[in-house]
C-alpha positions as CSV (number, residue, x, y, z in Angstrom):
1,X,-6.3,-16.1,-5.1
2,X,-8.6,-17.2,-2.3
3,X,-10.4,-15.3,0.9
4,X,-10.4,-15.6,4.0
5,X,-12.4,-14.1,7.3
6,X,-10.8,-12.1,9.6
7,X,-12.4,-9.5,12.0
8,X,-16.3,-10.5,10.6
9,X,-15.0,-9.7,7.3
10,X,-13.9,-11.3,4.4
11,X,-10.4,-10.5,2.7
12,X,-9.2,-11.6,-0.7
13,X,-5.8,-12.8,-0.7
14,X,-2.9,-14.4,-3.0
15,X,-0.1,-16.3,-1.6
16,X,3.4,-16.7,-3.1
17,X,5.8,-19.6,-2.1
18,X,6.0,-22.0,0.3
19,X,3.4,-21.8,3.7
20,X,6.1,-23.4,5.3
21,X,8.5,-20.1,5.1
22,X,8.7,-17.1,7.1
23,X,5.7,-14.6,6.0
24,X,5.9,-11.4,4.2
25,X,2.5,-9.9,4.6
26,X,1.5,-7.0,2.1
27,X,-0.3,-4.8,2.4
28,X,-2.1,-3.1,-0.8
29,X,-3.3,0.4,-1.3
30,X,-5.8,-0.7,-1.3
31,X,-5.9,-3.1,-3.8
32,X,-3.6,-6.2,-3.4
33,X,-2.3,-5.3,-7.0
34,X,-0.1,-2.5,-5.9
35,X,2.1,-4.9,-5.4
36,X,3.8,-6.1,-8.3
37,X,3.8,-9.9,-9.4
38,X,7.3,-9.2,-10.1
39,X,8.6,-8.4,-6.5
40,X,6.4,-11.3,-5.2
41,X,7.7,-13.8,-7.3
42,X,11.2,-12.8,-6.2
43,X,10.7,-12.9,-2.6
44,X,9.1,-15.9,-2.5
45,X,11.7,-17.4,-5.1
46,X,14.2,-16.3,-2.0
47,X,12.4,-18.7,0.8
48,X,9.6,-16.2,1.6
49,X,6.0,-16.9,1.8
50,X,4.5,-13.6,0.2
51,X,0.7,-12.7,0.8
52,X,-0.5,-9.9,-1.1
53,X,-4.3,-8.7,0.0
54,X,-7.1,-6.7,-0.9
55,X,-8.3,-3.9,1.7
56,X,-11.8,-3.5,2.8
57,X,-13.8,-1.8,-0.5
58,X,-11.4,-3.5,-2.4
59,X,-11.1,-6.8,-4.9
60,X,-12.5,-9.5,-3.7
61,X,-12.3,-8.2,0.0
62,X,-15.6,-7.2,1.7
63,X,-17.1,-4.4,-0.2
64,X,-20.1,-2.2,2.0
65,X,-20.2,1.4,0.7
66,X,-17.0,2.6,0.0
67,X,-17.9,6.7,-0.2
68,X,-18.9,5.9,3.5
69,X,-16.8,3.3,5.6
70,X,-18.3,1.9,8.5
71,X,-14.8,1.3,9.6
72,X,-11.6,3.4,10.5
73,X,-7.6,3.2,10.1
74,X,-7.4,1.3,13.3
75,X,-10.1,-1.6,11.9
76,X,-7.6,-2.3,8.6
77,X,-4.5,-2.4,11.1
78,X,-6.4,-4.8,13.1
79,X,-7.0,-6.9,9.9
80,X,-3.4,-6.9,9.1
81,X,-2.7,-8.3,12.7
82,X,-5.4,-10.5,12.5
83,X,-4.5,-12.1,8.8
84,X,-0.3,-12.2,10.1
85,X,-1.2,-14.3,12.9
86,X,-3.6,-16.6,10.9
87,X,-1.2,-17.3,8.2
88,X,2.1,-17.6,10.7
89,X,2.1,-18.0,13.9
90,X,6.0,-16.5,14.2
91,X,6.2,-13.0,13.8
92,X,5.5,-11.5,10.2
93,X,7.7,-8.9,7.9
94,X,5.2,-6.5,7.2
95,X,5.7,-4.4,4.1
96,X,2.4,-1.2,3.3
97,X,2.7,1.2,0.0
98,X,0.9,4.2,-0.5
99,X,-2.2,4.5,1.8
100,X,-1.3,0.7,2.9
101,X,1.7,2.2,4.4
102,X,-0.4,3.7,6.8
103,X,-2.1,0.7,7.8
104,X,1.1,-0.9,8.7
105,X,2.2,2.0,10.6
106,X,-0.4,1.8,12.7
107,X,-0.6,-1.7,12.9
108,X,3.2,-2.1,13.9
109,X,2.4,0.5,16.4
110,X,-0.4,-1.8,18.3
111,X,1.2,-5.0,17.7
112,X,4.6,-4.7,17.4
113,X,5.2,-8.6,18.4
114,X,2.9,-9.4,15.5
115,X,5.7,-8.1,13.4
116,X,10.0,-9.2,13.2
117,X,10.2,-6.2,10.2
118,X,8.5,-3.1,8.2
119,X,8.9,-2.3,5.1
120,X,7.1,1.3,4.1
121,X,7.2,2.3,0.2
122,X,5.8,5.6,-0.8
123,X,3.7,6.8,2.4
124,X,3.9,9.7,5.3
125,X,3.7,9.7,8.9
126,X,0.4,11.6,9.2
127,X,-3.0,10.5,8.1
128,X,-4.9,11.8,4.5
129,X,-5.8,15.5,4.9
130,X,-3.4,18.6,5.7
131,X,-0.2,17.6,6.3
132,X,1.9,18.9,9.5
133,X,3.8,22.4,9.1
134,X,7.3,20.4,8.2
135,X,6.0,17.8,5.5
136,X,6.0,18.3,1.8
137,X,2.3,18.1,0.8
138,X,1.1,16.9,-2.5
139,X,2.4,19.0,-5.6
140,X,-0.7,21.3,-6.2
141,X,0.3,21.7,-9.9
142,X,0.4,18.1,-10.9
143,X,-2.8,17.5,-8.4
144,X,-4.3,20.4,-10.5
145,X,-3.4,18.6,-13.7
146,X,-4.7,14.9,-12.0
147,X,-7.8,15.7,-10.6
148,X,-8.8,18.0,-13.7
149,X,-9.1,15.6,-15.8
150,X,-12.6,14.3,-17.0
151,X,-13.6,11.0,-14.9
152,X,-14.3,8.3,-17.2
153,X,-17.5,5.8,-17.1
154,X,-16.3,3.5,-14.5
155,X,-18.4,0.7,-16.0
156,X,-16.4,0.7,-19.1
157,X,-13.0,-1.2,-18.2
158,X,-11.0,0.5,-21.5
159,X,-12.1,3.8,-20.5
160,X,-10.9,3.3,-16.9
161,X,-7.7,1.9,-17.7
162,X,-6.8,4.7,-20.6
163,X,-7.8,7.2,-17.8
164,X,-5.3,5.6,-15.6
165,X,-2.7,5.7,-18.6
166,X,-2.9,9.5,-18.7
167,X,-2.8,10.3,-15.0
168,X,0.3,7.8,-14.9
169,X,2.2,9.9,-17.4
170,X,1.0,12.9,-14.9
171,X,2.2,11.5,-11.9
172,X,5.4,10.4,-13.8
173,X,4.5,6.6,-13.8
174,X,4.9,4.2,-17.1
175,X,1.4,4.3,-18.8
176,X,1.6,1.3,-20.4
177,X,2.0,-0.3,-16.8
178,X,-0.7,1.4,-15.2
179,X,-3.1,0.7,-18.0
180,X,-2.6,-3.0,-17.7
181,X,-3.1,-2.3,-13.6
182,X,-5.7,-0.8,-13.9
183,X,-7.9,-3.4,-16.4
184,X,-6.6,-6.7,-13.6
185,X,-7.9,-4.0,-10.8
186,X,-11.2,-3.7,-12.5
187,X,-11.6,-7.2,-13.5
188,X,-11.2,-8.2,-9.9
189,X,-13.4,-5.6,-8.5
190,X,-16.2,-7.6,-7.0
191,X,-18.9,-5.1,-7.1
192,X,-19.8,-3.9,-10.1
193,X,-21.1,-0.2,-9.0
194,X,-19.6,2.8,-10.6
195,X,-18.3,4.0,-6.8
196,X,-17.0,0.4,-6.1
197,X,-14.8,0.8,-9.1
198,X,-14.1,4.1,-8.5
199,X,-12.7,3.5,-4.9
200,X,-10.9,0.6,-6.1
201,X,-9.0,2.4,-8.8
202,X,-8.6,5.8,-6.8
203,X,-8.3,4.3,-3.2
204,X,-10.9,7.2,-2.4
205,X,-12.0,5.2,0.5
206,X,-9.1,7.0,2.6
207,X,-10.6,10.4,2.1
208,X,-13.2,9.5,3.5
209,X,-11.8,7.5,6.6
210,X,-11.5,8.4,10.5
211,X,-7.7,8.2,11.0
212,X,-7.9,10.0,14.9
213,X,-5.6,9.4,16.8
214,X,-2.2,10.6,15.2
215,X,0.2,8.3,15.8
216,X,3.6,10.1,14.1
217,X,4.4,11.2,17.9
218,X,4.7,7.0,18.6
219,X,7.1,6.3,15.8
220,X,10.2,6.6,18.3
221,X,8.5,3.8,19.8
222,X,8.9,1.5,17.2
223,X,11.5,-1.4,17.7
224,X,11.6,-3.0,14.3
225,X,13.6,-3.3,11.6
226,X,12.4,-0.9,9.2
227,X,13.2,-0.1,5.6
228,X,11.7,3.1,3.9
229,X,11.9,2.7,0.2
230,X,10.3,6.4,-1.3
231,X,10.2,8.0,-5.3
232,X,12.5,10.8,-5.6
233,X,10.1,12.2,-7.9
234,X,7.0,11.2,-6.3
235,X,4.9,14.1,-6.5
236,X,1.8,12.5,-4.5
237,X,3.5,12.0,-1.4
238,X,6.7,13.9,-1.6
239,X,10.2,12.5,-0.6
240,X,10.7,14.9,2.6
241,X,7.8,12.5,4.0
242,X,10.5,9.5,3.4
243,X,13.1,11.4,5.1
244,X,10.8,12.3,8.2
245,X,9.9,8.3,8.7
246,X,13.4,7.9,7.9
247,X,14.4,9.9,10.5
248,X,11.3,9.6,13.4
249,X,11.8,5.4,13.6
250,X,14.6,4.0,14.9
251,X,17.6,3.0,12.9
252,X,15.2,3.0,9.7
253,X,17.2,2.5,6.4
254,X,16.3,4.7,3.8
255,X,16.3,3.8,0.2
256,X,15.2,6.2,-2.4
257,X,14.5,5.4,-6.0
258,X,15.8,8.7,-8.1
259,X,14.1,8.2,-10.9
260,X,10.7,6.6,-9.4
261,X,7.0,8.0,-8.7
262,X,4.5,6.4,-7.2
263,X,4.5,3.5,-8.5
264,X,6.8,0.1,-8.0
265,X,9.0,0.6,-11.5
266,X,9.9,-2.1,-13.2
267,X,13.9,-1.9,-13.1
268,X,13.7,-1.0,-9.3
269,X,12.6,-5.1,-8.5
270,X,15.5,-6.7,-7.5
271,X,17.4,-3.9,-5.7
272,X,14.0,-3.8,-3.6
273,X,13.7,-7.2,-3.1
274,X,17.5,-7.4,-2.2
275,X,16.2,-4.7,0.4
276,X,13.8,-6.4,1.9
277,X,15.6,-9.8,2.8
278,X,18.6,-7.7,3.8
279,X,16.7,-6.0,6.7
280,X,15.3,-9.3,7.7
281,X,18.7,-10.3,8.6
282,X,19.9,-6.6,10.6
């Protein structure tokens, strides 16, 4: 893992494979982590260069005060653009999860020959907040359940990853996996404030975020290769969110996990990864 300053800020980064190969550029939400070792191993074991990185508040990224960014949605999609073109100078796959998938939304929106593919896991079309008329929003009975729950001392790593354990077994995620995310993600959390750790385990930084102007209404727009990989049982961001991406981009494949959350599952690696290089080559 190293960093690297892009945009008068510095972002932590890791880097899979050879420099030499075509880039895959992840995005993490927020936190680099959210993508799996697994899946980064394999692409890069394929011929990819893989860089997983940190968002601003995040790991070893530039951390400011997270409850109040000084920065909006367009700033991060700028920092993707920036980082794809300081790694490669030939056009990057660009892959975004969760709140990341936002970010490379909008950043393969205002960039788009920055970018030869798109790879959106678990995300929607429309920024945090209420949701448009004809998208599923968040399942209020397991967001009941989630945010209920007592919040545990955020200086204590055992209490934050057991606290991540139960709201995994809400969400439908493996515990065991999200307890052993959750103690990397606070180990790597470079400032050691409750609400640094906090945003870093909760990604609360996008609550919080100016995401103006929409940009669903632009997706038609988009001329790249795009996959949409979604949960079918992903209560955060429901699958009818997949299906609208699926359905606004252009020629986007759709793959949906049945048996997934929110989270990158285990047994879902290599048919993701066989995805990914697949859409490379449409």
């Amino acid at each position: 893992m190293t960093t690297i300053h892009i945009n008068g800020v510095q972002l932590g980064f890791e880097s899979f494979g050879d420099p030499k190969n075509p880039l895959i550029l992840c995005v993490g939400g927020t936190t680099m982590l959210s993508w799996p070792d697994a899946l980064c191993e394999k692409l890069a074991l394929a011929g990819r260069q893989v860089v997983r990185y940190d968002l601003r508040d995040s790991g070893e990224s530039t951390t400011a005060d997270p409850m109040n960014p000084a920065y909006n949605l367009r700033d991060l999609a700028s920092d993707a653009i920036a980082l794809a073109r300081e790694l490669d100078e030939r056009p990057a796959h660009l892959a975004g999860i969760g709140v990341g998938g936002m970010v490379a939304q909008v950043a393969a929106l205002d960039s788009p020959q920055s970018f030869c593919a798109l790879t959106l896991f678990g995300t929607r079309p429309v920024a945090p907040g209420p949701v448009d008329e004809d998208l599923p929003d968040h399942d209020q009975e397991v967001m009941g359940k989630l945010f209920s729950a007592a919040m545990p001392d955020w200086t204590d790593r055992d209490a934050v990853a057991e606290h991540a354990a139960q709201g995994a077994v809400i969400l439908g995620n493996d515990p065991d996996e999200a307890r052993n995310l959750a103690s990397r993600i606070w180990e790597r959390t470079a400032e050691s404030s409750p609400p640094a750790h906090m945003a870093n385990q909760m990604g609360i930084v996008f609550s919080k975020l100016d995401c103006a102007p929409r940009w669903r209404e632009q997706l038609k727009t988009l001329n790249l290769p795009t996959l949409v990989i979604h949960g079918g049982q992903d209560p955060f961001f429901p699958i009818g969110n997949a299906h609208a991406l699926a359905r606004e981009i252009p020629n986007a494949k759709l793959l949906v996990l049945e048996q997934a959350s929110t989270a990158i599952p285990a047994v879902n690696i290599q048919e993701i990864a066989v995805a990914m290089l697949q859409l490379e080559g449409s």
